[in-house]
Each structure stands twice: as structure tokens, then as C-alpha cells.
C-alpha positions in Angstrom: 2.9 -16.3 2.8 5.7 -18.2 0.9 4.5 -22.0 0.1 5.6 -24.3 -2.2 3.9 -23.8 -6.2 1.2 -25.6 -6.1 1.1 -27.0 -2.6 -2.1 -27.6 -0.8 -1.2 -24.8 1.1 -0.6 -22.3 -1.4 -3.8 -23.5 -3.3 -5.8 -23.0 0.0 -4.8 -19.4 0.3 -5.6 -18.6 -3.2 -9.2 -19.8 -2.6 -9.3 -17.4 0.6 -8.2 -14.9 -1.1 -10.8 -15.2 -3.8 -13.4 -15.8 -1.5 -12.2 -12.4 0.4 -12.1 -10.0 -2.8 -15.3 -11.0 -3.6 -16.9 -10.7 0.1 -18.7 -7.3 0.1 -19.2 -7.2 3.8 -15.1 -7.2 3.6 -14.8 -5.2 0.5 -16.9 -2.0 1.7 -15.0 -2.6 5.1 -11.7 -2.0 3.4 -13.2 1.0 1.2 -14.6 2.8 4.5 -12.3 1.8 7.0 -9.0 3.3 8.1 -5.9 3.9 6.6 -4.2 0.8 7.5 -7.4 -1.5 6.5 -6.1 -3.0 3.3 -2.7 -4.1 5.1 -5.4 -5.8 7.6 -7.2 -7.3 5.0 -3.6 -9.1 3.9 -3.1 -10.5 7.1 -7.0 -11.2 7.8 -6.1 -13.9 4.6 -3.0 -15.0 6.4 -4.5 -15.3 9.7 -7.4 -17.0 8.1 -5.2 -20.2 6.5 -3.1 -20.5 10.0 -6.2 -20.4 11.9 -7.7 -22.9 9.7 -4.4 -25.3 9.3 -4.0 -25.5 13.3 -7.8 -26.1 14.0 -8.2 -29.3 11.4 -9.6 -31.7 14.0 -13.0 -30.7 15.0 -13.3 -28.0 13.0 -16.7 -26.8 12.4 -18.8 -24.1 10.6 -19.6 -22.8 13.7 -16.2 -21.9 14.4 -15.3 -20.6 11.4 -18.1 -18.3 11.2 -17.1 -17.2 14.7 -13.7 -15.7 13.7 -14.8 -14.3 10.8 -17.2 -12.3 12.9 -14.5 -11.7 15.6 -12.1 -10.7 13.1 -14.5 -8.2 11.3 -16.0 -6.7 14.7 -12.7 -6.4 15.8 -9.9 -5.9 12.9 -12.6 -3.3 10.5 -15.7 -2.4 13.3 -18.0 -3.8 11.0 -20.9 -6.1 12.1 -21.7 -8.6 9.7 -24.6 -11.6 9.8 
């Protein structure tokens, strides 16, 4: 995703994509998953900051912890709690 240097944006997907390196549920996903799993996890990041930036009324942990399951379940078959 092309932002502007230093825009909240930009900043925002730099913390996701820290947060995501680091997530072992997400990083064993990517090592045992299919072929096209790390091109997944790039979008997972970018799919993550759109989701996010549309759903900034009302937004709750409850909903984010949602997707992230959907997304895993359904993006790299992997259950995670």
C-alpha cells in the first residue's frame, strides 16, 4: 500500500505489520501452509488497515478479534484462540 511518508496511514500499517511478523499463530501458518501463503499474509496486512480504517465508528475488540479469526480459519486453515 502506497501512503504518504509518515502519514497516519502509513504508520498504522507498519505497526500491523510488526504485530503480524511477530504473531506465531500467523508465522507457523505461513511456514506450513501453501504455496501461495506468504502472498496471503501481504494482503491479510492490507486487508487488515482497510478493514480497520472503514469500521472506525463502533469499532470494538470484539470485532477485531472476529476477523482475525475469520481470516485465519479461512485465508491459512488454522484455528487460533
Amino acid at each position: 500500500m502506497d501512503f504518504p511518508d509518515n502519514s497516519p496511514e502509513q504508520c498504522f500499517y507498519h505497526i500491523i505489520d510488526r504485530i503480524y511478523s511477530n504473531w506465531t499463530g500467523l508465522v507457523l501458518a505461513i511456514a506450513h501452509g501453501s504455496s501461495d501463503s506468504k502472498e496471503k499474509s501481504i494482503w491479510f496486512r492490507q486487508a487488515t488497515l482497510s478493514w480497520i480504517l472503514s469500521n472506525t465508528k463502533n469499532l470494538v475488540t470484539q470485532d477485531i478479534e472476529e476477523m482475525l479469526e475469520d481470516v485465519m480459519n479461512d485465508e491459512f486453515d488454522c484455528l487460533v484462540e
